[in-house]
N, C-alpha and C positions, 0 to 999 in steps of 0.2 A: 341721561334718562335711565339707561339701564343700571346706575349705580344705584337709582335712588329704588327702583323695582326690587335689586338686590337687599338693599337697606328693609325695606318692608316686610321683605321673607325673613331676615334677623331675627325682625324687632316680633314678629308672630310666634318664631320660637321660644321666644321668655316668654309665652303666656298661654294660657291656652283661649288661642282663637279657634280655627279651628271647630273645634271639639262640638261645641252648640250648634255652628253652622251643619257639620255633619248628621247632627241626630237630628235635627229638623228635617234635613233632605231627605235621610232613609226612613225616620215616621212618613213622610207624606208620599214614597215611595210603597210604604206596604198598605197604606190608607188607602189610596186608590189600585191596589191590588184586590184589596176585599174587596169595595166596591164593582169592581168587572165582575169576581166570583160569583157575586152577588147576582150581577143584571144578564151575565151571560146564560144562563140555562133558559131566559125570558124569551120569546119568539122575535127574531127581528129578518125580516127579508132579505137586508140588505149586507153588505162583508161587517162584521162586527168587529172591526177596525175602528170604528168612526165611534165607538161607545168608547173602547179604551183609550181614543185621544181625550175625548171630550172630558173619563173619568179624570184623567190626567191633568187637563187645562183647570178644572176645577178645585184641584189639590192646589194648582201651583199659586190659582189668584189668593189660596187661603195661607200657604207655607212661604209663596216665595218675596213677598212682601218683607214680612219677620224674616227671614234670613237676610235680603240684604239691606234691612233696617239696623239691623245687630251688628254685621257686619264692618258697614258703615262707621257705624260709631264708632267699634271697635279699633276702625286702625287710627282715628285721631285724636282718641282717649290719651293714647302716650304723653302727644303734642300737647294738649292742656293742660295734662296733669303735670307736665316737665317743664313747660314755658318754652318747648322750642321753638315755636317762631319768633322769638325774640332772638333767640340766636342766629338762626337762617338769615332774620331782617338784618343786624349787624355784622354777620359775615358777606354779606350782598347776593347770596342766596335767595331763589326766585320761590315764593309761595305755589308760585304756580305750577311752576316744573314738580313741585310734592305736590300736589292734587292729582295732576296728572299722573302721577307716576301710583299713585294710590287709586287712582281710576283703572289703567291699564291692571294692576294687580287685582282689584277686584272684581272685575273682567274676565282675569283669566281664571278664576275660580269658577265663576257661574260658568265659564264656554267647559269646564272640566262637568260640572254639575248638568248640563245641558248635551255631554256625550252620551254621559250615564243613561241621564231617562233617552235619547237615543236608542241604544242601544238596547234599552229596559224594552221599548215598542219594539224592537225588532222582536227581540227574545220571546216576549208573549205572544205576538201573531204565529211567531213559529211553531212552539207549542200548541196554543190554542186551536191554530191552522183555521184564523179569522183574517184573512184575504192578505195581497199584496203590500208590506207595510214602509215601503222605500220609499214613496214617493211622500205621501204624505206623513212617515215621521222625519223626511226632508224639512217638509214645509212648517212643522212644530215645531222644529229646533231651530228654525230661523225667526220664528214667531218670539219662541220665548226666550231668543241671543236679544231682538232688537228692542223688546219691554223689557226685562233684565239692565241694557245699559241705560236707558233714560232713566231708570228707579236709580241705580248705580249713581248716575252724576246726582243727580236729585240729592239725596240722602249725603253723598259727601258733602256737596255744598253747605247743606243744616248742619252738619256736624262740625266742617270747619269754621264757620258762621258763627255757630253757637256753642257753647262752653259746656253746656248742660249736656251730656250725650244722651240722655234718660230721653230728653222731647222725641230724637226723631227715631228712637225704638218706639214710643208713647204711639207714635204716627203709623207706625207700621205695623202694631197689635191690631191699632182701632180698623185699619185700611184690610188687615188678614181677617176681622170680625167680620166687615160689611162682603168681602170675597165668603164668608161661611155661610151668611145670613144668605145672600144673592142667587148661589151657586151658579154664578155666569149667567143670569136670567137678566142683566139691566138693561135699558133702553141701552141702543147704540150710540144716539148722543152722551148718556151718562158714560159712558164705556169711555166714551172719549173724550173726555172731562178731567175723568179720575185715571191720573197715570198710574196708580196702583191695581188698574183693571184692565190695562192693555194687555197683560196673560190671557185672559179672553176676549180681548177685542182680536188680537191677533193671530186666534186658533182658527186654524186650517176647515174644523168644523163646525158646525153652526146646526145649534137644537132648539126647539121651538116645541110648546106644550099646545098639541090641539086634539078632540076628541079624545081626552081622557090619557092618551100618551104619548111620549116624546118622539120626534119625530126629528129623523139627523140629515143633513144633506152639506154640499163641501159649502165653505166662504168663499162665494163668488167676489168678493168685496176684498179677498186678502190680498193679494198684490198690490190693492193702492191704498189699501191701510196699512202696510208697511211700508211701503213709498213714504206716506204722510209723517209718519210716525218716526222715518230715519230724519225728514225734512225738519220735524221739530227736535230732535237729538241735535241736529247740526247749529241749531237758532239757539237750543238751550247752552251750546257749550261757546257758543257768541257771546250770548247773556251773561254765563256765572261767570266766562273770563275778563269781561270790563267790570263784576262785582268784584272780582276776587285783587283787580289790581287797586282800588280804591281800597280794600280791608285794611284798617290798622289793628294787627294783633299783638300787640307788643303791651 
């Protein structure tokens, strides 16, 4: 497995991966910097913590979508374009073990991407000296590790699936549209519907527009919507590995 991890970090150096992935992270990083600038000087009672997550969670259902839609395709662009699974199939080389290993690596980019905005919520509460920000930019980066990998398997699977890698970018503009239009405002059932909205389904806090303005208080509901959400990670990757051993890609 870790050959094939290593082979992937190779095959990213011929090309520039990379590079898109990165400037989408740091726009939606300065994106939701304005936005605080913006809401902070507004009156809020309560540690205005809970406005820079929430600015945050709202960036990511719009950015983090397109990133690992792009992503995605990107690392098995190669394999289509090359015909390598025709060679893995008749070298007796497992399909599966490159998924996996193309999961595990795109993983550990978003756990690198998901230090950053860590470390970004520490940074600003410290500055801004907008309340204690350890515990729940604990609970954000756990939020947005366990939506992060179900989009991950997801988006590999269509990509190795399907030839065309254009669809399941197609899928992740439309999906980062409906996170712009929404701004985290869907029913909870929708939220949990659409894997491409579990970035807010699984944010720490929870806003609701009454009397004229928003009103923040924590998700009482997060722990077992991450529960749920690991529960169906575990069933998804049940599902695409009795797909993936059926695949004929040859």
């Amino acid at each position: 497995m870790l050959k094939y991890i290593y082979l992937e970090l190779l095959k990213t150096k011929r090309r520039r991966f990379f590079s898109p992935l990165i400037i989408f992270f740091v726009v939606g990083l300065l994106w939701s910097s304005v936005l605080f600038v913006k809401e902070y000087p507004l009156p809020y009672s309560g540690d205005k913590i809970v406005i820079l997550i929430n600015d945050l969670t709202i960036i990511n259902s719009m950015f983090s979508p397109l990133i690992i839609g792009i992503m995605c395709s990107n690392l098995f662009s190669l394999e289509h374009d090359n015909q390598t699974f025709k060679v893995l199939q008749t070298n007796g080389q497992s399909i599966e073990n490159l998924f996996y290993a193309k999961t595990i690596f795109a993983f550990l980019i978003i756990l690198i991407f998901g230090l950053f905005q860590f470390f970004y919520i520490n940074l600003i509460a410290i500055l801004f000296k907008i309340g204690d920000p350890i515990y729940l930019s604990f609970l954000y980066f756990i939020g947005y590790i366990i939506a992060s990998l179900f989009l991950i398997i997801l988006h590999l699977f269509i990509s190795l699936k399907i030839r065309k890698q254009s669809l399941g970018i197609i899928i992740s503009v439309i999906a980062s549209f409906v996170g712009l239009v929404s701004g985290g405002m869907l029913p909870l059932y929708l939220k949990f519907i659409i894997p491409w909205q579990y970035f807010s389904l699984l944010s720490p806090i929870h806003r609701e527009f009454k009397s004229n303005s928003f009103l923040y208080s924590i998700n009482k509901n997060f722990n077992i919507l991450v529960l749920c959400i690991f529960i169906l990670i575990i069933i998804e990757l049940i599902v695409i590995n009795r797909r993936i051993r059926r695949l004929n890609l040859c």
